[in-house]
C-alpha beads as a LAMMPS data file, in Angstrom:
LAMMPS data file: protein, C-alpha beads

108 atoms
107 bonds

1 atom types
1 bond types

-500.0 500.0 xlo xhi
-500.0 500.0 ylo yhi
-500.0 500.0 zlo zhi

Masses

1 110.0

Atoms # bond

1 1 1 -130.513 138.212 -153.148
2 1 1 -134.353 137.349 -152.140
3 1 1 -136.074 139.232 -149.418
4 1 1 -138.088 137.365 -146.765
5 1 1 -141.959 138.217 -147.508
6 1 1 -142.326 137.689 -143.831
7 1 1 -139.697 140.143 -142.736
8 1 1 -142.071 142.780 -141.971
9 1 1 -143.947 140.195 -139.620
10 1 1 -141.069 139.205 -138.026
11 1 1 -139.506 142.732 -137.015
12 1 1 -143.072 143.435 -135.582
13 1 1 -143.228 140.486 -133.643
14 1 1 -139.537 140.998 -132.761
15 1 1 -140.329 144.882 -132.098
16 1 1 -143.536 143.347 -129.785
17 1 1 -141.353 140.997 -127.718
18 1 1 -139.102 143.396 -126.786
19 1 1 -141.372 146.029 -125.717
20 1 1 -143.424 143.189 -123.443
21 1 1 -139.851 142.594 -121.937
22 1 1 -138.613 145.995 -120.961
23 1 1 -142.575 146.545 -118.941
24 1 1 -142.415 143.090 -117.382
25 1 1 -138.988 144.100 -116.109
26 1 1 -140.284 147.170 -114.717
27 1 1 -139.405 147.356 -111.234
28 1 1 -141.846 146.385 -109.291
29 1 1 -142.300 146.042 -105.422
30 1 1 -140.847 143.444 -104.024
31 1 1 -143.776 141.069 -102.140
32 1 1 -140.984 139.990 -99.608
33 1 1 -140.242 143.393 -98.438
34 1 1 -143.470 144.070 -97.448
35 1 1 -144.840 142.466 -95.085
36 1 1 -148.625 143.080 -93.875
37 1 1 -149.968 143.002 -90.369
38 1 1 -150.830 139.745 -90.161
39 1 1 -147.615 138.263 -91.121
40 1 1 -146.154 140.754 -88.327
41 1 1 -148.373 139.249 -86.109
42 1 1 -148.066 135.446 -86.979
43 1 1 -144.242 136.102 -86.626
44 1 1 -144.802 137.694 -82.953
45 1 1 -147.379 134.330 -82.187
46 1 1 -144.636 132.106 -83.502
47 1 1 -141.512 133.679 -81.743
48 1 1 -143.531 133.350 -78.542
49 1 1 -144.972 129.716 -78.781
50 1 1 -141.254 129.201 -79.714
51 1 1 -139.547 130.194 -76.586
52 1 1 -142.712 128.624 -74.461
53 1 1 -141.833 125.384 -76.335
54 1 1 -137.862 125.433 -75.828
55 1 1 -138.200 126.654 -71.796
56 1 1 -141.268 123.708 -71.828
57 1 1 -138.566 121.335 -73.289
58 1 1 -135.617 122.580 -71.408
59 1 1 -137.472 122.401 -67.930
60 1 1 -138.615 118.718 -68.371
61 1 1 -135.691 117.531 -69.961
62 1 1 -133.937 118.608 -66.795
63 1 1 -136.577 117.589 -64.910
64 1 1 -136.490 114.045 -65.655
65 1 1 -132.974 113.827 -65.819
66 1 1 -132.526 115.269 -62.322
67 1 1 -136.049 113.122 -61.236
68 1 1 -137.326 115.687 -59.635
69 1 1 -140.666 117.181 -59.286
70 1 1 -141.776 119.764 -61.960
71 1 1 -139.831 122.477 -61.128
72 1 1 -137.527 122.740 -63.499
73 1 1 -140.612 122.717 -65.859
74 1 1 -142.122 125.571 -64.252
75 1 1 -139.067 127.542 -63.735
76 1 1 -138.175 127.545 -67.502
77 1 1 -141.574 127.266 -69.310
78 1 1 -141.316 130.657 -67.509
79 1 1 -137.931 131.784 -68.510
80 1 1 -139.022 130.893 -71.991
81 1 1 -142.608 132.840 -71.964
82 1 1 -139.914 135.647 -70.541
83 1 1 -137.932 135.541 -73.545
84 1 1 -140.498 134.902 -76.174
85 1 1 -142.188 138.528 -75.177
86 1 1 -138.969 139.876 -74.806
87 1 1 -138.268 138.971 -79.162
88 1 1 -142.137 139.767 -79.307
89 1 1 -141.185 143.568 -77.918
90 1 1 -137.947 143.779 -79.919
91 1 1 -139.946 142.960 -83.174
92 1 1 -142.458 145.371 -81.986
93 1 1 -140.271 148.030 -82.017
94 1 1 -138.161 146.903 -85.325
95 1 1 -141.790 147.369 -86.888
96 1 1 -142.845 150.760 -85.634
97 1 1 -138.903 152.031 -86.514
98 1 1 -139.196 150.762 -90.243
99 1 1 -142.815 152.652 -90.058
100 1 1 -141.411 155.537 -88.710
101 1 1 -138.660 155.941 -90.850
102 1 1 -141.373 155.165 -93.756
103 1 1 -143.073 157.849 -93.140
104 1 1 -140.241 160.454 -92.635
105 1 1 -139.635 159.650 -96.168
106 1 1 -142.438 159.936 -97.230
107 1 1 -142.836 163.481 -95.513
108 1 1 -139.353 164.782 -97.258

Bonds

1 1 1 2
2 1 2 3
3 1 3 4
4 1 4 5
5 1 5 6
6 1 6 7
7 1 7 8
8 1 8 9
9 1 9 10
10 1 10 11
11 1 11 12
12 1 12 13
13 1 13 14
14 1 14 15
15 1 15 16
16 1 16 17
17 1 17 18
18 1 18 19
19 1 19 20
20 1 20 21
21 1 21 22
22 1 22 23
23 1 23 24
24 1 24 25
25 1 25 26
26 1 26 27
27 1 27 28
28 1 28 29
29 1 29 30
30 1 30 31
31 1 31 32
32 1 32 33
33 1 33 34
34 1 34 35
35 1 35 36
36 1 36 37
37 1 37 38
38 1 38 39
39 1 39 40
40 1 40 41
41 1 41 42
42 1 42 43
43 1 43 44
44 1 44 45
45 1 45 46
46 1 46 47
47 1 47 48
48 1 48 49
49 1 49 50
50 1 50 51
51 1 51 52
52 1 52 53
53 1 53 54
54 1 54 55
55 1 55 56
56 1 56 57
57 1 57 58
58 1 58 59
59 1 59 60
60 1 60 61
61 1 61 62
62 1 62 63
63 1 63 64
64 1 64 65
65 1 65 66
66 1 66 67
67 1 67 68
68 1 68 69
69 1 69 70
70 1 70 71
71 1 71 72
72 1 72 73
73 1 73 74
74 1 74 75
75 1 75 76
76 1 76 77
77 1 77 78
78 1 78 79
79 1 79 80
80 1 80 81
81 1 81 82
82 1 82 83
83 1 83 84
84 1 84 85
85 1 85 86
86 1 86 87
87 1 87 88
88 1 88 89
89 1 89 90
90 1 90 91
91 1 91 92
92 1 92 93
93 1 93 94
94 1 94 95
95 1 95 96
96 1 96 97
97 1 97 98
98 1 98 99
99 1 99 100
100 1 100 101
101 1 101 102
102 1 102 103
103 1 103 104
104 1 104 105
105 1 105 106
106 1 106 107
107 1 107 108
């Protein structure tokens, strides 16, 4: 039977590959998990431009199928600004739970 002459090479190279797999599978944090302080805040912006756009819609939608003057408009571009700080607070809170919790881990 004939040996390879490039056996030795090969098991190194095999050896090599394996060893770059197991540290690129590493666990590693997770960039979704964490999310930084301005995506917080770009999510808070977005929720509230959201429910001022859906009362904004709502109110002249019913406005103009009513025909009546903008109050409608006003009424639930209100509403809407209502709700969109109310998701603003809840995600507030979400936020500083998480970071709370966080750091009572961390503590133990």
């Amino acid at each position: 039977m004939t040996t390879d002459p490039n056996k030795a090479q090969l098991d190194a190279l095999s050896d090599r590959i394996e060893g770059l797999k197991k540290t690129s599978q590493a666990e590693k944090p997770r960039g979704d998990e964490h999310y930084s302080g301005a995506q917080q805040g770009w999510r808070m912006v977005t929720e509230l431009v959201a429910g001022l756009g859906i009362g904004l819609t709502i109110g002249y939608g019913l406005d103009w199928l009513f025909g009546t003057l903008p109050i409608f408009l006003v009424i639930f571009t209100l509403l809407g600004f209502a709700a969109g700080v109310n998701v603003m607070l809840r995600t507030a809170k979400e936020v500083q739970n998480e970071q709370m919790a966080k750091a009572a881990n961390e503590k133990d």
